[in-house]
BASE-771016 format. One record per residue (C-alpha): residue number from 1; residue in three letters; z, x, y. Coordinates in steps of 0.2 Angstrom, whole numbers, plus 5000, padded with zeros to 4 digits. Layout:
REM BASE-771016
<kolse num="NUM" residuo="ALA" pz="Z" px="X" py="Y"/>
...
This chain:
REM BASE-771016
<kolse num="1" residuo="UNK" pz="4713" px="5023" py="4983"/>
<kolse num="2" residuo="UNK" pz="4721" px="5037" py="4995"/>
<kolse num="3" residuo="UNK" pz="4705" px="5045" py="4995"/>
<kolse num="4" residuo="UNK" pz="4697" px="5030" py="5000"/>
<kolse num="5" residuo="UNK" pz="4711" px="5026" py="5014"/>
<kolse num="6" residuo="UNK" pz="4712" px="5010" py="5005"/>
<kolse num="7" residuo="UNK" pz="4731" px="5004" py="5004"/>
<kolse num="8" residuo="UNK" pz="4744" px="5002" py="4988"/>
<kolse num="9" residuo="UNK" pz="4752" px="4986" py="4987"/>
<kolse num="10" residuo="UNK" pz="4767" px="4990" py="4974"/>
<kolse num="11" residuo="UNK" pz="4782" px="4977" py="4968"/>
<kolse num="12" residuo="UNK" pz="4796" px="4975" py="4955"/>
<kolse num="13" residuo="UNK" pz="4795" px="4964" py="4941"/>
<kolse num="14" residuo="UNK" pz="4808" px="4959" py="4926"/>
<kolse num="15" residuo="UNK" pz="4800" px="4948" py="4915"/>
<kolse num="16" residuo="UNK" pz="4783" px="4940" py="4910"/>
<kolse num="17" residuo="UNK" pz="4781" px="4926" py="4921"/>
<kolse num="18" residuo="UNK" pz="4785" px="4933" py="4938"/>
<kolse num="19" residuo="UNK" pz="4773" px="4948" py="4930"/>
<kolse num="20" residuo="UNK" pz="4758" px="4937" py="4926"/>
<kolse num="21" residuo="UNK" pz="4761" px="4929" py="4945"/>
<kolse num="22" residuo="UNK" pz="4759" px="4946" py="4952"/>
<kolse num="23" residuo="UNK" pz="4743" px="4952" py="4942"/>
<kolse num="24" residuo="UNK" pz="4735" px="4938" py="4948"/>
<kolse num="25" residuo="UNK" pz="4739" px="4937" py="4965"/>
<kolse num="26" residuo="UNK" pz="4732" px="4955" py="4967"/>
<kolse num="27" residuo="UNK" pz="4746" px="4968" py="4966"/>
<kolse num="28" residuo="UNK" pz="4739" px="4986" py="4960"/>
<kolse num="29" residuo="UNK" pz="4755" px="4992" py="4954"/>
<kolse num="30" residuo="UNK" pz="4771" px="4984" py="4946"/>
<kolse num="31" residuo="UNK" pz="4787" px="4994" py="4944"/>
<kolse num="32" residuo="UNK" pz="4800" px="4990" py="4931"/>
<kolse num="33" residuo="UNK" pz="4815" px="4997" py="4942"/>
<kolse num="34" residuo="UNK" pz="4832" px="5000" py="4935"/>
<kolse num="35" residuo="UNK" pz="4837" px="4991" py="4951"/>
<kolse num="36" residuo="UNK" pz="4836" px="4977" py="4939"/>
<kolse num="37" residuo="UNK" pz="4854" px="4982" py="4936"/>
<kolse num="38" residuo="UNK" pz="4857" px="4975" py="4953"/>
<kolse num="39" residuo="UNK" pz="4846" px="4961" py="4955"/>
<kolse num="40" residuo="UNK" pz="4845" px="4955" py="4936"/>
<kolse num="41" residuo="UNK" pz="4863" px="4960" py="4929"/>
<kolse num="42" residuo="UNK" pz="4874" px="4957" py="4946"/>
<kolse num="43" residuo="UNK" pz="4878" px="4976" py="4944"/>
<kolse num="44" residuo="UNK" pz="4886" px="4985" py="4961"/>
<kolse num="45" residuo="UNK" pz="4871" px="5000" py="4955"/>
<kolse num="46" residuo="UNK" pz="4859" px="5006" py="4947"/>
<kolse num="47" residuo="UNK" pz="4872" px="5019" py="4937"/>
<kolse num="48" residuo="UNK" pz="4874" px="5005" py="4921"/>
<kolse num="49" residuo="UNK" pz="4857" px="5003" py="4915"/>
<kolse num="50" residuo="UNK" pz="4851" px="5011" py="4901"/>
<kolse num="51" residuo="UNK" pz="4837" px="5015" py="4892"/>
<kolse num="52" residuo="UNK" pz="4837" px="5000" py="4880"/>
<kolse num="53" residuo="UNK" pz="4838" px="4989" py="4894"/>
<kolse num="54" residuo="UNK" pz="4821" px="4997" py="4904"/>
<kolse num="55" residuo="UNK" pz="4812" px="4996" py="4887"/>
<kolse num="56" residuo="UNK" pz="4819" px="4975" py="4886"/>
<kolse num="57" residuo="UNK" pz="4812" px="4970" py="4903"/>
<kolse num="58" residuo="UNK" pz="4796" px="4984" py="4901"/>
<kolse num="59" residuo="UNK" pz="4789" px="4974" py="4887"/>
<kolse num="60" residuo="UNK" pz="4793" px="4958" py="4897"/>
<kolse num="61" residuo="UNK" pz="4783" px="4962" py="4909"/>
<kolse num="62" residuo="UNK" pz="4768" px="4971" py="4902"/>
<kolse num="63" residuo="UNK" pz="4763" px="4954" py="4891"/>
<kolse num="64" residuo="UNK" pz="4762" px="4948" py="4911"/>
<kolse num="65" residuo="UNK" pz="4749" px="4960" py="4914"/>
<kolse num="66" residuo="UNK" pz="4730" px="4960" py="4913"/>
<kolse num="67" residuo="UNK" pz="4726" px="4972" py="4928"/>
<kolse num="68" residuo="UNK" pz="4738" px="4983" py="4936"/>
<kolse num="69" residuo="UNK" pz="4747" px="4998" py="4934"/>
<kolse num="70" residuo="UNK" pz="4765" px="4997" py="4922"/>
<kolse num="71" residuo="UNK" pz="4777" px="5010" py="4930"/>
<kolse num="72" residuo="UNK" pz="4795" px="5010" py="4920"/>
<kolse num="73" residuo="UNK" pz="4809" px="5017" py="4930"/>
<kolse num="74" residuo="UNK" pz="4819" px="5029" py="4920"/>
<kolse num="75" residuo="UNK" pz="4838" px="5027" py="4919"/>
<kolse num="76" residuo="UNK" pz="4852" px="5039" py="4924"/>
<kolse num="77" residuo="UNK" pz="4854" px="5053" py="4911"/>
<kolse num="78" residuo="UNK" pz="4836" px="5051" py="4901"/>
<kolse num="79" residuo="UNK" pz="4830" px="5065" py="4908"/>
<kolse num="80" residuo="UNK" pz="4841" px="5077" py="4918"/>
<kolse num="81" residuo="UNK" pz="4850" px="5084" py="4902"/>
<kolse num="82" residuo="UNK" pz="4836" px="5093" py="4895"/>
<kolse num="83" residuo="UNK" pz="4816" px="5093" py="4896"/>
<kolse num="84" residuo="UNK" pz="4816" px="5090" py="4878"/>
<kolse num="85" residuo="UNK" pz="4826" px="5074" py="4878"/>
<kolse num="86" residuo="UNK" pz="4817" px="5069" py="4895"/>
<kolse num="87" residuo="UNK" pz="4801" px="5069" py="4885"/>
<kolse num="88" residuo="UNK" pz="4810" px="5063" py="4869"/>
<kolse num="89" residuo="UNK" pz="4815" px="5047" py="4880"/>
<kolse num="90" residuo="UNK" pz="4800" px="5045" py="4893"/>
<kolse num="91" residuo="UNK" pz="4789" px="5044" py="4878"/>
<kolse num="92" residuo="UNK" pz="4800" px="5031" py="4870"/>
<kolse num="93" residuo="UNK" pz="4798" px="5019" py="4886"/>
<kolse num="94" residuo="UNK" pz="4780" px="5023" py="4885"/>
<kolse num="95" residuo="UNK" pz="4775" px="5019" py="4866"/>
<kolse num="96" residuo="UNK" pz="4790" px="5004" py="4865"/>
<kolse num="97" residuo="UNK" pz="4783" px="4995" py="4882"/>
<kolse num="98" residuo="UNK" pz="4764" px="5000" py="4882"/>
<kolse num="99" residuo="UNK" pz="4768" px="5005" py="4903"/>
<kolse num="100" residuo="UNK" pz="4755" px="5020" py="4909"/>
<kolse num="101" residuo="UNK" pz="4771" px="5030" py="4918"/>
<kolse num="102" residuo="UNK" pz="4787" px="5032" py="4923"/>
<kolse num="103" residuo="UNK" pz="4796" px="5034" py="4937"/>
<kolse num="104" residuo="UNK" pz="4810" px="5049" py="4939"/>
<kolse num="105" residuo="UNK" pz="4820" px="5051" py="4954"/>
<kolse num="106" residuo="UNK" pz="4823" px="5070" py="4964"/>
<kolse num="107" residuo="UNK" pz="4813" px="5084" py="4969"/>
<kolse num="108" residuo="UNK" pz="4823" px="5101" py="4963"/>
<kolse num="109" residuo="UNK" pz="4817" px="5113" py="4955"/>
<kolse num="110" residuo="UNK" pz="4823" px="5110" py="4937"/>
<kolse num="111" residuo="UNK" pz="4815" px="5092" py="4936"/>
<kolse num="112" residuo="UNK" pz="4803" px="5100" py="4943"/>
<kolse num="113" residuo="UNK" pz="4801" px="5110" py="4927"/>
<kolse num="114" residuo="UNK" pz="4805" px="5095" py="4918"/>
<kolse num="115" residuo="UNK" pz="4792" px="5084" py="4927"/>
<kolse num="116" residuo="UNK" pz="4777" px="5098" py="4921"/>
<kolse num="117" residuo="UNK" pz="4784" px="5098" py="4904"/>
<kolse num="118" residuo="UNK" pz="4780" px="5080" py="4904"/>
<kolse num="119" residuo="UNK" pz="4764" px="5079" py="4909"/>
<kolse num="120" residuo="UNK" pz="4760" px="5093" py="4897"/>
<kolse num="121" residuo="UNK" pz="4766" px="5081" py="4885"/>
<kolse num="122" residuo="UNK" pz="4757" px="5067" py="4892"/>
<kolse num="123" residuo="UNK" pz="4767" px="5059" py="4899"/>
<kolse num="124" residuo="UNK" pz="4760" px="5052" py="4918"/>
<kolse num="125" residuo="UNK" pz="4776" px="5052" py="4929"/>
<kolse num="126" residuo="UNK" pz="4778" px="5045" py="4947"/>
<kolse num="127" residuo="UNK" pz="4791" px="5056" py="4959"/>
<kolse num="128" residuo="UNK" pz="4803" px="5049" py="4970"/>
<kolse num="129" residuo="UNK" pz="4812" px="5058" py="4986"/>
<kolse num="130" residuo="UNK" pz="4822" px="5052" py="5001"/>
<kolse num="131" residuo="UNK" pz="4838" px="5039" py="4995"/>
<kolse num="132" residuo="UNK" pz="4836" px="5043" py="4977"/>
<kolse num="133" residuo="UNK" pz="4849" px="5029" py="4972"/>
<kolse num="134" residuo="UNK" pz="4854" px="5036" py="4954"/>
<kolse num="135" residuo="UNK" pz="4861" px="5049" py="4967"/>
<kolse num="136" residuo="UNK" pz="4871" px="5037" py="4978"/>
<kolse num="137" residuo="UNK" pz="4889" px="5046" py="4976"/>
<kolse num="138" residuo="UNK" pz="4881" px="5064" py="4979"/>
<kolse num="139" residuo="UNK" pz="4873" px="5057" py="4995"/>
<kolse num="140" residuo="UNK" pz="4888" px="5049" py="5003"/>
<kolse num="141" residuo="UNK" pz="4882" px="5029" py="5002"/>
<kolse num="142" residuo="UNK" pz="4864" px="5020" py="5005"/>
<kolse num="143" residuo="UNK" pz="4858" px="5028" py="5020"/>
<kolse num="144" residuo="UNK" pz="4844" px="5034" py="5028"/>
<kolse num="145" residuo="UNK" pz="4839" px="5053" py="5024"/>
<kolse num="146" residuo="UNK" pz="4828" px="5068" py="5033"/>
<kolse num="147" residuo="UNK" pz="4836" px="5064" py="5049"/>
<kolse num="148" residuo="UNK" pz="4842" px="5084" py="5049"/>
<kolse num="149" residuo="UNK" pz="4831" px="5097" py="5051"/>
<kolse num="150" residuo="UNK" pz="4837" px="5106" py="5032"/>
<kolse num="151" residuo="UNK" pz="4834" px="5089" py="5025"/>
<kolse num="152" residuo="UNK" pz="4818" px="5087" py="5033"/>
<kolse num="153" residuo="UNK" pz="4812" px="5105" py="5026"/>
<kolse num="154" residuo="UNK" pz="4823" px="5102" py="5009"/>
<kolse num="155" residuo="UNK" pz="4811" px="5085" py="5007"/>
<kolse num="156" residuo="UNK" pz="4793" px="5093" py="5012"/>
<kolse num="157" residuo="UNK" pz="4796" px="5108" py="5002"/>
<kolse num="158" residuo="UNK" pz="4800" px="5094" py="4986"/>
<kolse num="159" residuo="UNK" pz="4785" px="5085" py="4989"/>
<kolse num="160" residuo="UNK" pz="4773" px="5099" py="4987"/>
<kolse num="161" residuo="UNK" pz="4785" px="5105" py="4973"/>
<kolse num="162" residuo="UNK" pz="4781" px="5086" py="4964"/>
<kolse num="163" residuo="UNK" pz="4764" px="5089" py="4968"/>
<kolse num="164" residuo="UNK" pz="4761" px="5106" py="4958"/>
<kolse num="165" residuo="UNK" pz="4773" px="5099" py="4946"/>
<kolse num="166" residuo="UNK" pz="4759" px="5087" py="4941"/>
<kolse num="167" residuo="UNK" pz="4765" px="5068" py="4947"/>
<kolse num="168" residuo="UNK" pz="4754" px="5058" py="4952"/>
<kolse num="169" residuo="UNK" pz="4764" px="5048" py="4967"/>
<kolse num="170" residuo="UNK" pz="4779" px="5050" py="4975"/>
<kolse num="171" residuo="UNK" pz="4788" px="5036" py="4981"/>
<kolse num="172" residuo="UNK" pz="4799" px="5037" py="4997"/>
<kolse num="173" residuo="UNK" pz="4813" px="5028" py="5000"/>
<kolse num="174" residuo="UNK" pz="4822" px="5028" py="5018"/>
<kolse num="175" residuo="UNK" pz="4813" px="5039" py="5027"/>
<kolse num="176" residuo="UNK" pz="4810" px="5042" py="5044"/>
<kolse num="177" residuo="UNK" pz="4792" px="5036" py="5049"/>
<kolse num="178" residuo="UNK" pz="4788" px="5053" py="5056"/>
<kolse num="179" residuo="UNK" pz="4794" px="5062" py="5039"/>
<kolse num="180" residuo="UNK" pz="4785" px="5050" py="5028"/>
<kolse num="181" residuo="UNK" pz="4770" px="5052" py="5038"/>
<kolse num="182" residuo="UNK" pz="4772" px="5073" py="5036"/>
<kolse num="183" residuo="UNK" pz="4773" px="5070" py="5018"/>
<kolse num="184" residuo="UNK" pz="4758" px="5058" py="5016"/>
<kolse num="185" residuo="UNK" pz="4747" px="5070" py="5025"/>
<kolse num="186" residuo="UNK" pz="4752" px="5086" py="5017"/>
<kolse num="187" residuo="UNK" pz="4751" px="5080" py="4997"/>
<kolse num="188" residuo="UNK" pz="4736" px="5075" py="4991"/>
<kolse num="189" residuo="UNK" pz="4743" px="5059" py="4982"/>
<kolse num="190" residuo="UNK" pz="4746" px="5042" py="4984"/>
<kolse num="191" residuo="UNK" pz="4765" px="5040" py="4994"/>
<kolse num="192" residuo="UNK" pz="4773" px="5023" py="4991"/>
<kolse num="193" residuo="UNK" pz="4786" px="5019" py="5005"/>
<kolse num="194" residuo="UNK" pz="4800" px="5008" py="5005"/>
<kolse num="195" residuo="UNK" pz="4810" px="5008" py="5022"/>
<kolse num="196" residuo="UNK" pz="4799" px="5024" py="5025"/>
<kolse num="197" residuo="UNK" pz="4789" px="5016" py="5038"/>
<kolse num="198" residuo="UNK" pz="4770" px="5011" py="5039"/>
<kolse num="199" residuo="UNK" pz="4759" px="5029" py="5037"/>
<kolse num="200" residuo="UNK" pz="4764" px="5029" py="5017"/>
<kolse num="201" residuo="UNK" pz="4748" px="5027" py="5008"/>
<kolse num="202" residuo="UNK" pz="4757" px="5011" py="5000"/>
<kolse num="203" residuo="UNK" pz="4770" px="5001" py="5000"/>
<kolse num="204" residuo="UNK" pz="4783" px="4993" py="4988"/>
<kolse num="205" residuo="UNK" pz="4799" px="4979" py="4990"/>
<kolse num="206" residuo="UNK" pz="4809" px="4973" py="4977"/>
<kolse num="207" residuo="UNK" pz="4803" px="4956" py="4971"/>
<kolse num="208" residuo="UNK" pz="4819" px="4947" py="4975"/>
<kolse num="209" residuo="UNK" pz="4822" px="4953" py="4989"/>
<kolse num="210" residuo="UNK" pz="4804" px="4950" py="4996"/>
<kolse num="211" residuo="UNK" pz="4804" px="4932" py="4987"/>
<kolse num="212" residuo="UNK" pz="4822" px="4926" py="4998"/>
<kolse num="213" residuo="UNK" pz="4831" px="4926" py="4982"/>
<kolse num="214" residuo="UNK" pz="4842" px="4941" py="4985"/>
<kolse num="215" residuo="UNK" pz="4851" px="4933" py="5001"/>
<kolse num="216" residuo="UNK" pz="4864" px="4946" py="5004"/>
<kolse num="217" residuo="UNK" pz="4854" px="4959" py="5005"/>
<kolse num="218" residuo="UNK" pz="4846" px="4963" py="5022"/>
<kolse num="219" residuo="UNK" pz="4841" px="4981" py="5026"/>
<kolse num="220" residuo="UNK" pz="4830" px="4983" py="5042"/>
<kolse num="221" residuo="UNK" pz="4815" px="4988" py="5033"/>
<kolse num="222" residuo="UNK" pz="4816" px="4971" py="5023"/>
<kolse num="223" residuo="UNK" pz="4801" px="4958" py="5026"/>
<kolse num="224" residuo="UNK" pz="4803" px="4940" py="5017"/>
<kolse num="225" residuo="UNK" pz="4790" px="4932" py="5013"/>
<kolse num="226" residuo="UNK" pz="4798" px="4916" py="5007"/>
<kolse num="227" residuo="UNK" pz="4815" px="4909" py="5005"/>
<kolse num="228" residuo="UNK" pz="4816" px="4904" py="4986"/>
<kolse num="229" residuo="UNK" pz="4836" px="4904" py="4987"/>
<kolse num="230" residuo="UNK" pz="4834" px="4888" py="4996"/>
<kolse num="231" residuo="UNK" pz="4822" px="4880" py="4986"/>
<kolse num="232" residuo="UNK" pz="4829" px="4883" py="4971"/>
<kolse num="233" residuo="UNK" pz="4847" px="4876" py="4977"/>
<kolse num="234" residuo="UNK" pz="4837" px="4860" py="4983"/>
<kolse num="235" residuo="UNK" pz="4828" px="4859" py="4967"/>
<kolse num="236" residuo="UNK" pz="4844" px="4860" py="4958"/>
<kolse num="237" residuo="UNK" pz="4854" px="4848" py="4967"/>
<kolse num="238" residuo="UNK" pz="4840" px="4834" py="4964"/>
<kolse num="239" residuo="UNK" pz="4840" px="4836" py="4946"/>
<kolse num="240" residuo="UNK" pz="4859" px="4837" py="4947"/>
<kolse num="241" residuo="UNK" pz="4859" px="4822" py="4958"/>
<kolse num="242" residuo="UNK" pz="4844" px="4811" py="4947"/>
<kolse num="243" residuo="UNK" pz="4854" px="4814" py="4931"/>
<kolse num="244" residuo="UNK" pz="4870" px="4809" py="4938"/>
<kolse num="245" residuo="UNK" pz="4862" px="4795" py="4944"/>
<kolse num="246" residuo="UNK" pz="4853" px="4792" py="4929"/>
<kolse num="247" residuo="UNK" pz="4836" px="4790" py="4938"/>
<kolse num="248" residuo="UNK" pz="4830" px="4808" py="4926"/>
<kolse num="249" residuo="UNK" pz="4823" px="4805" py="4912"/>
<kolse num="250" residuo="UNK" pz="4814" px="4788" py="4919"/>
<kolse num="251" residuo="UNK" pz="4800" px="4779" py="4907"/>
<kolse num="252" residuo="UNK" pz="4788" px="4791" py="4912"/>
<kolse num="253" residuo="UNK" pz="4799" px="4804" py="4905"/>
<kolse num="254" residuo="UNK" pz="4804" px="4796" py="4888"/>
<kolse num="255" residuo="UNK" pz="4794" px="4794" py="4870"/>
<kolse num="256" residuo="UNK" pz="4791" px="4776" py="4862"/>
């Protein structure tokens, strides 16, 4: 699809039902990402999830699918240990989910390492550089990053480093748009951005937050296309309001 200049559209997904929706309505690419911590658990992070808890919502999700691509995020601590537990658990989420890769986040030169272990193994893996949240702490908060010139270098140098690890994407997260531009003309493989501007070679959100149901969550790169909170508070206060009524269940409703 880079190769053809045609564009990625990539989104979140947590369970089977909001999985099948996005097969259908054309999405190439689903990502099971641990900020189901956040958006599924109420967690302030992405720190708590584990393993377990990616492989649950994984196989959710891929009975959803028919067409596109399973990507499962890999929690904090499955793979920076060692290379051998890192393939030891990738491969786990891979034959417990049936998803094609998974997703790890940073660009140093010991994931590196990891990283081409992993595909040695066969193992696809999808990179990811810019606001790595698994890193929040170390980076001081959620903010943008490759505003300074070191960080700028530090983050071109780890995309090319992903490349000749052997991932097959790299999604960036909170980029400048000139630095994510950089990045997607230098590597050969797809970018996904997210707050990274509009020269990424895809794009990806996370599903409640696209869908209006996340309503305290408002970052400037954020586009909604629909306010489901709303709907779904309206929807519940008429079913609340016809059963207190006792107008739900009517005849129509009700077996002879």
């Amino acid at each position: 699809m880079k190769h053809r200049q045609e564009r990625i559209a990539m989104l979140t997904a947590y369970d089977y039902l909001m999985a099948g929706l996005l097969d259908e309505s054309g999405v190439d690419c689903v990502l099971v990402g641990d900020s189901v911590g956040q958006v599924f658990a109420g967690e302030e992070s992405t720190l708590p999830v584990t393993l377990d808890q990616m492989i649950y919502h994984a196989r959710a999700v891929r009975r959803g699918l028919r067409r596109a691509l399973l990507v499962v995020d890999m929690p904090f601590l499955t793979y920076q240990i060692s290379a051998e537990e890192a393939i030891r658990n990738c491969g786990r989420a891979l034959r417990e989910t049936g998803a094609q890769a998974v997703k790890l986040e940073g660009g140093y030169e010991e994931l590196a390492r990891t990283i081409r272990r992993l595909v040695d193994a066969g193992i696809p893996v999808m990179g990811h550089l810019g606001l790595t949240p698994q890193s929040v702490h170390s980076l001081g908060g959620y903010r943008l990053v490759g505003r300074a010139d070191a960080e700028r270098g530090r983050l071109l140098a780890e995309a090319e480093r992903l490349v000749e690890a052997g991932c097959f994407s790299i999604v960036l997260e909170m980029l400048p748009k000139d630095l994510a531009g950089a990045i997607t003309r230098k590597v050969p493989i797809p970018t996904i951005g997210i707050g990274a501007g509009p020269e990424c070679d895809g794009q990806v959100l996370v599903l409640p937050d696209m869908l209006g149901l996340n309503e305290g969550f408002e970052p400037g790169f954020l586009k909604r296309y629909a306010q489901l909170a709303e709907e779904v508070r309206e929807a519940v206060s008429g079913y609340v309001r016809e059963v207190k009524d006792g107008v739900y269940p009517g005849p129509e409703h009700s077996y002879e």
